[in-house]
Steps between C-alpha positions, in 0.01 A plus 500: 500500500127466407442885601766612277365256162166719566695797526694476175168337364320841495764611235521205287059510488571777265648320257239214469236826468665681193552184333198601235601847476795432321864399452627860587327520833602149548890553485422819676361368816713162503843672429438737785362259748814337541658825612192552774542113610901646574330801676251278688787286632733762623213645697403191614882464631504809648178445688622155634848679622293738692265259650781302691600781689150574646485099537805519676372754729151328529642175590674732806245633587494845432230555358553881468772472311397216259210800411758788480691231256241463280435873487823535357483252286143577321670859474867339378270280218270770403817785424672244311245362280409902455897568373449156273159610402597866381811429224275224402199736363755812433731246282285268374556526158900460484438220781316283259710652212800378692357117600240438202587739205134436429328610172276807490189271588648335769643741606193737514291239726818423690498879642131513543597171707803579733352900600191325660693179639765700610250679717391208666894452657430678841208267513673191472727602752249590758333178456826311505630670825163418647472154438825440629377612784171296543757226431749578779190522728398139431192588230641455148136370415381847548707673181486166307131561461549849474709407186260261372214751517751778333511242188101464447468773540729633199345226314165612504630861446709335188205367356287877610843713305577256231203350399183702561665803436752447257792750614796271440838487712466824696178358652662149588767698672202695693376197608817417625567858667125484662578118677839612661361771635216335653709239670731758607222707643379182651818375672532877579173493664518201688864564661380778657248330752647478817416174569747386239868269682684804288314829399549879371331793704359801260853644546736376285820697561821312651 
């Protein structure tokens, strides 16, 4: 539960950021958020799903395919989130037409917002289908710190965007984009050492 408060937390950073910017970028970044907290969550359902099976095979041991499982299921999460991820940037504007019918201001920083968030979705995924691994494998400290370090991180590059720089929402939202992908590189990274109770070989097909 703790893991996924840090993961939603990365999002919801943004919003304490642009708070001196302005009331447009405000409303931008808190009206979308709430649709990326949905997005977070099915991911983070999906990912869970997924990791029984290869616990289910684990706890049988077969080892092999617990690993061919969660091949299948970093490829199942990472086509998915792509098909969400897609009509999200392609349709952005009669998305949050459709849910906000914000005006032009808002609605202006709310784009800027979802393209670069919505490019973070694979991300999320990856690092969601990875941690559920570490946590069907009896280490669930291991992406809990990962998480943790994901959200200092985007704080510090927050304050770096925001603050020092002064280029608004998009920048928050790069901040944002720049932290999933390093914890999904880093969960990545990690799952692919051998030594790991579950693991993925440089060859990912099924």
């Amino acid at each position: 539960m703790f893991e996924q408060v840090l993961t939603a937390l990365i999002g919801s950073v943004d919003t304490i950021m642009v708070t001196n910017i302005g009331l447009a970028s405000i409303s931008a970044v808190s009206l979308f958020d709430s649709l990326n907290l949905l997005i977070i969550n099915i991911f983070a359902a999906m990912a869970t799903g997924g990791a029984i099976i290869c616990a289910q095979y684990f706890e049988s041991n077969q080892k092999g395919k617990a690993n061919q499982a969660l091949k299948q299921l970093i490829f199942s999460v990472t086509l998915i989130s792509i098909l969400i991820t897609l009509p999200c940037i392609l349709f952005r504007r009669p998305l949050l037409s459709l849910i906000f019918g914000s005006e032009k201001n808002v609605m202006d920083n709310s784009l800027n917002y979802l393209f670069i968030t919505a490019l973070s979705y694979p991300f999320i995924a990856l690092y969601n289908a990875g941690a559920a691994s570490f946590r069907t494998s009896q280490n669930s400290r291991l992406p809990m710190v990962i998480a943790l370090g994901s959200n200092i991180l985007n704080i510090l590059e927050n304050f770096f965007f925001v603050f020092t720089l002064s280029l608004g929402v998009a920048q928050a939202a790069l901040s944002t984009l720049l932290s999933r992908i390093i914890s999904a590189l880093i969960i990545l990274i990690l799952l692919k050492q051998p030594k790991q109770n579950l693991y993925i070989d440089s060859c990912l097909s099924l």
